[in-house]
N, C-alpha and C positions, 0 to 999 in steps of 0.2 A: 410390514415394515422391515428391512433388512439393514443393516450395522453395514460397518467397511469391515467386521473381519468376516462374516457372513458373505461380503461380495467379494473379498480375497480369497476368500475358499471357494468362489464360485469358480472364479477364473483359473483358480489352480486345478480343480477337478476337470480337466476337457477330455468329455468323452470322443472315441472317435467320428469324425465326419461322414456320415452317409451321404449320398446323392438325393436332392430334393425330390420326394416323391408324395407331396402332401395338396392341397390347394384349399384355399379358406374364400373360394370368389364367391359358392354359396352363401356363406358368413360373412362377408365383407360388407355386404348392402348393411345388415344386423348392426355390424361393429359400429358402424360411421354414423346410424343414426342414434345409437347408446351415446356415442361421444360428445352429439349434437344435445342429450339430453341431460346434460351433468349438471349445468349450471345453474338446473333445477332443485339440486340434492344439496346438502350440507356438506361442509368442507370432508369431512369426517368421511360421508359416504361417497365425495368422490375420487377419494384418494383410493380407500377397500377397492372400488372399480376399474382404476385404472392399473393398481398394482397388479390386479386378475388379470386383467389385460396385457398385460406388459409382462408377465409370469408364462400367460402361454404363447405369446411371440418367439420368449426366451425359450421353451421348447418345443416346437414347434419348427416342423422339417419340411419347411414351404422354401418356395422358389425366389431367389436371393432380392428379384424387383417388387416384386410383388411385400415383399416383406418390407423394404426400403418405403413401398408406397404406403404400407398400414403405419408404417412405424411416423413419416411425417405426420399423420393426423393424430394417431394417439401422442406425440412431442408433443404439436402445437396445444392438445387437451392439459398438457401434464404442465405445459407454460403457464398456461392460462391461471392453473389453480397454484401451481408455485406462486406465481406473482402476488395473489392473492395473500397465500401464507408468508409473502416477507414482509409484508407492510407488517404485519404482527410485532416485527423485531428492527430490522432496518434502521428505525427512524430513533433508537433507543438510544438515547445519552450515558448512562450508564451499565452497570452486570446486566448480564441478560436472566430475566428469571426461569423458571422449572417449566411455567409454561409457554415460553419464550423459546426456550430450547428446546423443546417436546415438536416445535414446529420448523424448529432448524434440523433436528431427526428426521422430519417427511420428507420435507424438501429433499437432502440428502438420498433419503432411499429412493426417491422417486429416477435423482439423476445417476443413481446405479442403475435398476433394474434397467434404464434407457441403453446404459452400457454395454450392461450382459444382454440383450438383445441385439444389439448392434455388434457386438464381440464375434458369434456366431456367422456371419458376411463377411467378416475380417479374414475370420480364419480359413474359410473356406474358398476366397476369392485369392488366398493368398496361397493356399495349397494349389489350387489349379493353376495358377502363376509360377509355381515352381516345376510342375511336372513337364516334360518330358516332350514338346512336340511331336502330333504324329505327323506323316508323313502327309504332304498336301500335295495335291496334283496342281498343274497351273490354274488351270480354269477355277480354282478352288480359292486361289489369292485373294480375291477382292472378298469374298464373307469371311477368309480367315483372322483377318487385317481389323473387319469390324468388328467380330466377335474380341479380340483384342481389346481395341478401343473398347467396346461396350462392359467387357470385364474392368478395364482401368479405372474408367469411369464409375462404374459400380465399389470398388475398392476404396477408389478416394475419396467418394461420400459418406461411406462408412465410417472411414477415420476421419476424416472431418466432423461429423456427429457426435463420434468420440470424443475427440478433443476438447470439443467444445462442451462436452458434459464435465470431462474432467476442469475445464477452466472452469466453468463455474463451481464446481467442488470446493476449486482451492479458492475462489471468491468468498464463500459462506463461512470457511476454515478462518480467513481474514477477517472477515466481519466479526468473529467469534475468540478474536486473536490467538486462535489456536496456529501453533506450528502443520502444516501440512504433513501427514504419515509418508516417507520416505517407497511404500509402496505406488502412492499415486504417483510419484516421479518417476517410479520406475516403468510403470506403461506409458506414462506420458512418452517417455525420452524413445521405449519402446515403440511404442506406434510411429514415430516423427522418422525415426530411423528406418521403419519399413518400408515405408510413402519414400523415402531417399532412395532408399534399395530397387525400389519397385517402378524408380523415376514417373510419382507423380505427386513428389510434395511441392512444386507448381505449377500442377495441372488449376488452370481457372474454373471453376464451375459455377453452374448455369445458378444464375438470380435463382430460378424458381425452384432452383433443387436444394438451395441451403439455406440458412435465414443469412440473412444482410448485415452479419458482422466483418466478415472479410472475404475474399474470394478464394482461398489459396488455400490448401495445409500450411505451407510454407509464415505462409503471413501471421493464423490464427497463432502458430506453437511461438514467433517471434512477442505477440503479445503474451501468450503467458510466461516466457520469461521475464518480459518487460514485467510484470505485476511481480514478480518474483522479485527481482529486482530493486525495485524502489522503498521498501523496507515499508512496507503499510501497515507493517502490525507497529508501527511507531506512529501514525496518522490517528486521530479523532475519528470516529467514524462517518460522518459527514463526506467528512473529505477520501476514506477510502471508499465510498459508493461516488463520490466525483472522480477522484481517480480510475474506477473500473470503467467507470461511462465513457471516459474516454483515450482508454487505452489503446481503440482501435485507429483512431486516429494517430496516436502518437508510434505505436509500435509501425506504422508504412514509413516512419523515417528509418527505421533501424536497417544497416544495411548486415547481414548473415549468412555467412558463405562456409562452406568446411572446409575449403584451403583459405588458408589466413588471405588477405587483400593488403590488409594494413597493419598496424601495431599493435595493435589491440591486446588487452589482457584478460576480457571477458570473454567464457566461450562457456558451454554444458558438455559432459560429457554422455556420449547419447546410448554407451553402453553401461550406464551408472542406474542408481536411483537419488543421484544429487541435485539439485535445480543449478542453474546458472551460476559461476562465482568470479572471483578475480583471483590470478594466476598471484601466486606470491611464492620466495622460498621454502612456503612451509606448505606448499599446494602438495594431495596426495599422488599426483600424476603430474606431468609433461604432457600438455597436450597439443607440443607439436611432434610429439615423436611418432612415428609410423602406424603403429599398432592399437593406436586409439584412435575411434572416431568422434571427433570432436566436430561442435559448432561453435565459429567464432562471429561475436556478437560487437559490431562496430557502434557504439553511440554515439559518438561527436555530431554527425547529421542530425539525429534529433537534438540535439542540444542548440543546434545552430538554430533550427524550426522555434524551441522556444525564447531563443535568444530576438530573436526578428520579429515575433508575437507578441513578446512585451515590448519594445522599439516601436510597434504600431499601437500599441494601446496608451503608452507614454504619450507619446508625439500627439494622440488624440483628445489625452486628458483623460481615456475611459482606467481609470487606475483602482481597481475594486477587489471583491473579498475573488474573482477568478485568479486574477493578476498575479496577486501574491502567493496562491498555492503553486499557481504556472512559475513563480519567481524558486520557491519552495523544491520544485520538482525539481527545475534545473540547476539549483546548489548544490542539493543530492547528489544529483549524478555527475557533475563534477567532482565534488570532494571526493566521490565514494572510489570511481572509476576511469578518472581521466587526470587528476592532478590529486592524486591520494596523499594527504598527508603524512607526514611522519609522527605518531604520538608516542609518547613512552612506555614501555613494554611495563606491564604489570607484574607478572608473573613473580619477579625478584625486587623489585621495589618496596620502598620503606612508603607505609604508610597510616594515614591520622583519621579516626573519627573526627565527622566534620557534620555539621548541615544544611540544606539545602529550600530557599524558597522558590516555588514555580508561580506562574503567573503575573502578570504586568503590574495590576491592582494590589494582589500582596505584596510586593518587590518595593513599589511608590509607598506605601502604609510601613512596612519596615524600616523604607533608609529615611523617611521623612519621623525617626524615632516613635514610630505606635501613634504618630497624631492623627487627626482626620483631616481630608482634604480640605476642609473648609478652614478649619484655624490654621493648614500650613501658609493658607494662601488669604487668610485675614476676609473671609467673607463677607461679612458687614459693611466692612467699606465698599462693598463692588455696589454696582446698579442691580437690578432685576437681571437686565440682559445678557450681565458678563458674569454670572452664577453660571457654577458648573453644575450639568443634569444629573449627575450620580457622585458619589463619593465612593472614595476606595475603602472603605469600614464593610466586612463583612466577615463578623466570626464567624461563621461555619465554614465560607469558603477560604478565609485564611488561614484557620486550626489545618485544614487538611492541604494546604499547601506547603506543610514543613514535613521536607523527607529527612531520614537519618540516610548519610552515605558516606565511605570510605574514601580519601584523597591520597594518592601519589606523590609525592615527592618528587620534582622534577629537578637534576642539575640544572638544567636548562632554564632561568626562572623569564624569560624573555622569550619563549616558546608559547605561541599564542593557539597553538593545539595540543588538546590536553587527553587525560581520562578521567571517569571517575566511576565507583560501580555504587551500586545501589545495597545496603545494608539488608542482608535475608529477616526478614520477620523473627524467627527463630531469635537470632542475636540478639537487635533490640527488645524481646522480650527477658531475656536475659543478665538483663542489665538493668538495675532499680534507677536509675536517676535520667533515665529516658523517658519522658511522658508519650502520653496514647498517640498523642494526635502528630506525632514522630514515623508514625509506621506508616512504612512504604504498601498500599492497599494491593499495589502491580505485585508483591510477592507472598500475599497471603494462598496458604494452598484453600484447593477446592472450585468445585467447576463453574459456579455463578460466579465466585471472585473472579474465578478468570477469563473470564469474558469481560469485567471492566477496563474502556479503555484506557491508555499510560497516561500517569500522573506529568511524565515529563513525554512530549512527540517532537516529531523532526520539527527542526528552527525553531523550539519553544524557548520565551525568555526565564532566565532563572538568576538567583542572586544565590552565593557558592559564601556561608560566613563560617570562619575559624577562629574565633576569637584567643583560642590557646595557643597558637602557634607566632610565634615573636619575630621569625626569619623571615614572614609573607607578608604581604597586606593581611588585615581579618576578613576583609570581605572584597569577592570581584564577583563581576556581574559575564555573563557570558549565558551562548544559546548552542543549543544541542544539535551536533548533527550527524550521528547516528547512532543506533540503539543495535545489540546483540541482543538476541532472544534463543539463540542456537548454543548456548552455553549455560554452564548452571550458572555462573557469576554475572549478572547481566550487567553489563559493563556499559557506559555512558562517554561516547567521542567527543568531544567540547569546543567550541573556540571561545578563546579570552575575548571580551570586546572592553575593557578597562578595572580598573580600580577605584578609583576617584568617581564616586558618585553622590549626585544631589537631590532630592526631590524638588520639584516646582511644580508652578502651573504656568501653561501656555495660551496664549489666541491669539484668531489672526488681530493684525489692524485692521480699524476702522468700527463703524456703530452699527452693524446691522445682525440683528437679532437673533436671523438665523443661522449666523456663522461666527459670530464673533463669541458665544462662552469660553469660559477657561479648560479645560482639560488637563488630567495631573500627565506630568514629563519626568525625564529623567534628563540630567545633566552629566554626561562622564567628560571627565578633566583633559587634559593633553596630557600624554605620556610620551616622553622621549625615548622610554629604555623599548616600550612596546613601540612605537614611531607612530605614534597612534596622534592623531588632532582630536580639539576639544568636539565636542558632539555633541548632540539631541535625541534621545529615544522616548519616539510619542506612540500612543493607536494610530492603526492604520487606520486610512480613508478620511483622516482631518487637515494631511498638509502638503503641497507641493512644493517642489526646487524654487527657489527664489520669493519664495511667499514671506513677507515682511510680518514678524507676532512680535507680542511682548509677554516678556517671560516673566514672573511673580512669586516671590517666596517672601508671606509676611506681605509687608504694607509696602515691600519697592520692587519697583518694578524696571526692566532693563529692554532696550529696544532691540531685536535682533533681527538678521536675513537670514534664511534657511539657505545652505549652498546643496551641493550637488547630495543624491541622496545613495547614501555607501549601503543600505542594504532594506528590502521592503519584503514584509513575509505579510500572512492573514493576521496575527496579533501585533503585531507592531512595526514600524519604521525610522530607521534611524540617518538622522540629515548633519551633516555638517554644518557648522557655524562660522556663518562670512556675517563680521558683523559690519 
C-alpha cells in the first residue's frame, strides 16, 4: 500500500525513458487468468495481488499498447474490488472509524499505483510528440499521418485514465471531508494543459477504450472542476455520493473554452496547483492577462438545465427528496458564481458570542419554548387521525444541535446576507460558562473527528439566538449558503429569511388519514424593513402551492392557502401565505 507522499515521490523521481524493448505476451495469457481469479481470495489477498501487479506495469519497459491493453483488465480487477471496499464506508452517517479509513487507504493506493503506471505512456508519448520530425519521403505520408493519429490516440487514453483516477481521488478526499493536497491539482491542471498543448483534449474516444463516464479529456476535467466547485464538503454524505453520480451529466452543460466567450469570473489556472475559483479583487493572478493559461468556466447553461428540470418535475407534481437537492445545487451556484452577494467583510468587524441551533425539529422545540409537539398543538383534543407521527423531543439530537459561534456586526441591519464563523473548540473550552454539548464537533482536531460530516451543510435551516445583544432581534432564523473549509476561521455565508417566528402545527384539509396529520411549521412574521411577507416553513414533501391546511397552536386553529412556494431544499420548504 502506498501514501500520496510515496506517490509524489514517485512521480518526482522520473527516471530516463528508454525505448520499449520488453514483451510480457508470454505472461499475458498468466496475467488475465490471475485477474479472472481474485474474486476467489479475500479482500485482503486481492488487493497484495493487484498491487504486484500494478507494481510491475509501473516498471516494466513494455510497448505503450500492449501496456494500455493489460492496464484496462487489471483497472477493471482493481474496480471491482474498490467497489467492494466502499460499501465499507460510503453509506456511513457519521466519523468514519480506524477501520473505515484503513479501507479508504487501499482504495487510495490502489488508484495511485493505476496512475504511476499510466504516468509512464504519458511521458513517453509525450516525449516523442515533441521531437524532431524526420524527414519523410512522399510515398511515406499516409503511414506517417497514422502513426500520428495512432500516438494521439495512445496519449489521450492515457490521460484520460489519469484523470479519471485522480477524479475519483478527490471523490474519496470528499467523502472523507478532507481538503484535497494542492499536489493533486497540480497534475490534474498539469495533464489538462498537455491534452490542450498536444490538441487532444477533444479528441472523442472509442466507447470500448474508456469506461462510459464521458468521452473527451475536455469534458472528464470540466466535471472535476464541477465537483470542485459546488462546495461538497458542506453536503451530508448521501447527498455527496448523489452528487458525484451525477456530475457527468451536469458538467456536458458547462460551456469552457481558454479564450473567454462570455463574462464569466470562474476560470482554473492550468499552470497552478489551485482548483477552479472566482475571479475577485483579491484574486492572486488576472487571468485574462497574456501570460497565463487559463480556463474559463461558463455556468449559466447549466444553471438553465436545472432551472427547466425542476419546471418539469413541478408541473408533474413529482417534487421529492431529488428535486430539492437539484433545487440545492442550483442556489449554490447562483449565489456562489453568478449573482455573488455582497456579505460584510470580517476581518475588521465588531463582533459577539452568540448561539446557534441547526435542524428543523430543534429550531420548532426551541421557539415553541422547550415544549413538546404534542402540548404545543393540544393533542388530546385531535382525533386518532390528525395525530402527528413524531414529535420534535429528542435530547440527544437536540443537545448536539447547539453550536457556539461568533456574530458580525452588520451597519447594514437590513442586509439579508450575512456571516457568521464557527467558535474553534479550543475557545469554547476555555470559557467555564459554556456547556459540553456547545462544541462545535466540525472543529475538534483528530482524524476520525474529521471525517464527521458538518453540523451546519448547504441550505441547512438554523435558528441564529442573541439574547445579550439589545440593538438586534434575540433571535433570527436563516439558512446557510456557503461554508469555507480553505481557511483556518471557517466562516459561515447566511441568508436572513426573518425574525418573527412562531411554532405550530399544520395539515392539509379534509379527513383522510393518510394525509391529513399535523406536522410541526414554522410561522415567520412580515417584515417591512427586510420587505419580506408573512410565511410558512414546513418538511419537505408534505405541501404543494395552493394546498388549503389548517394551522394549530394550542386548541385554535386558523384556515390558511399556501401561495406560491419562495424556496424548497431536502429539509424543508418555505410557502407564502395567501390566506
Amino acid at each position: 500500500m502506498i501514501t500520496l507522499s510515496k506517490f509524489q515521490e514517485a512521480l518526482s523521481s522520473k527516471e530516463p525513458l528508454t525505448t520499449p524493448n520488453q514483451s510480457v505476451s508470454g505472461q499475458e495469457h498468466h496475467l488475465l487468468k490471475l485477474l479472472t481469479t481474485l474474486s476467489s481470495q479475500t479482500q485482503e489477498q486481492q488487493a497484495e495481488h493487484l498491487e504486484k501487479v500494478l507494481s510491475v506495469l509501473c516498471e516494466a519497459n513494455i510497448d505503450e499498447l500492449q501496456c494500455l491493453k493489460l492496464m484496462t483488465a487489471v483497472s477493471d480487477a482493481s474496480d471491482r474490488l474498490i467497489a467492494t471496499l466502499r460499501q465499507q464506508y460510503i453509506y456511513e452517517t457519521g466519523a468514519l472509524s480506524e477501520v473505515q479509513l484503513g479501507y479508504v487507504a487501499q482504495v487510495k493506493s490502489l488508484h495511485y499505483l493505476i496512475i504511476l503506471a499510466y504516468d509512464k505512456v504519458v511521458r513517453r508519448q509525450e516525449l516523442i510528440s515533441n521531437s524532431p520530425p524526420k524527414n519523410i519521403l512522399k510515398k511515406g505520408f499516409p503511414r506517417y499521418f497514422n502513426t500520428n493519429k495512432k500516438r494521439a490516440n495512445t496519449l489521450t487514453v492515457a490521460i484520460y485514465q489519469s484523470l479519471l483516477r485522480y477524479h475519483k481521488l478527490l471523490c474519496e478526499e470528499a467523502l472523507c471531508y478532507r481538503k484535497p493536497s494542492d499536489y493533486l491539482w497540480f497534475r490534474i491542471n498539469q495533464l489538462y494543459h498537455l491534452a490542450y498543448q498536444q490538441r487532444v483534449s477533444h479528441l472523442e474516444l472509442n466507447r470500448e477504450t474508456v469506461t462510459p463516464y464521458t468521452n473527451s479529456i475536455h469534458q472528464l476535467y470540466c466535471q472535476i472542476c464541477l465537483h470542485s466547485l459546488l462546495n461538497v464538503c458542506a453536503m451530508r454524505r448521501p447527498n455527496v455520493l448523489l452528487v458525484q453520480r451525477l456530475l457527468p451529466e451536469w458538467s456536458y452543460y458547462i460551456v469552457a473554452t481558454i479564450e473567454p466567450t462570455t463574462e464569466t469570473r470562474v476560470f482554473v489556472d492550468l499552470q497552478s496547483d489551485k482548483p477552479p475559483t472566482y475571479l475577485t479583487p483579491n484574486s492572486e493572478i488576472n487571468p485574462y492577462e497574456d501570460r497565463y493559461d487559463c480556463l474559463f468556466l461558463e455556468l449559466t447553461p447549466m444553471v438553465q438545465y436545472f432551472n427547466s428540470r425542476r419546471q418539469l418535475s413541478t408541473e408533474s407534481s413529482n417534487v421529492g427528496i431529488g428535486h430539492g437537492l437539484l433545487n440545492t445545487i442550483s442556489m449554490t451556484v447562483s449565489y456562489r458564481y453568478l449573482q455573488p452577494q455582497l456579505t460584510l467583510p470580517t476581518k475588521y468587524s465588531l463582533k459577539h458570542r452568540a448561539s446557534l441551533i441547526a435542524g428543523f425539529n430543534s429550531i420548532h422545540h426551541h421557539v415553541g419554548d422547550s415544549s413538546s409537539f404534542a402540548s404545543l398543538i393540544a393533542i388530546d383534543e385531535l382525533s386518532i387521525d390528525e395525530r402527528p407521527r413524531y414529535d420534535t423531543v429528542n435530547a440527544e439530537q437536540n443537545s448536539n444541535s447547539v453550536l457556539d459561534i461568533e456574530v458580525f456586526d452588520s451597519h447594514d441591519s437590513l442586509s439579508l446576507f450575512r456571516t457568521l464563523r464557527l467558535v474553534p473548540t479550543v475557545d469554547v473550552l476555555n470559557e467555564e460558562h459554556v456547556e459540553e454539548e456547545a462544541l462545535d464537533m466540525d472543529m475538534i482536531d483528530g482524524e476520525l473527528v474529521a471525517t464527521t460530516p458538518p453540523s451546519l451543510h448547504i441550505m441547512s435551516l438554523f435558528l441564529l439566538c442573541q439574547p445579550d445583544v439589545t440593538e438586534q432581534p434575540d433571535r433570527s432564523i436563516g439558512v446557510v449558503r456557503w461554508r469555507h473549509f480553505d481557511t483556518k476561521d471557517k466562516e459561515v455565508e447566511w441568508q436572513l429569511l426573518g425574525h418573527q417566528i412562531v411554532a405550530c402545527g399544520l395539515r392539509l384539509e379534509g379527513r383522510d388519514p393518510q394525509k391529513h396529520c399535523f406536522v410541526p411549521a414554522l410561522i415567520l412574521g412580515k417584515d417591512e424593513q427586510l420587505q419580506t411577507m408573512s410565511s410558512l416553513i414546513v418538511p419537505s414533501s408534505y405541501f404543494q402551492p395552493d394546498d388549503r391546511v389548517i394551522m394549530r397552536i394550542s386548541s385554535k386553529q386558523t384556515y390558511l392557502r399556501l401561495g406560491r412556494r419562495l424556496m424548497i431544499t431536502e429539509g424543508f420548504s418555505q410557502y407564502e401565505i395567501a390566506k
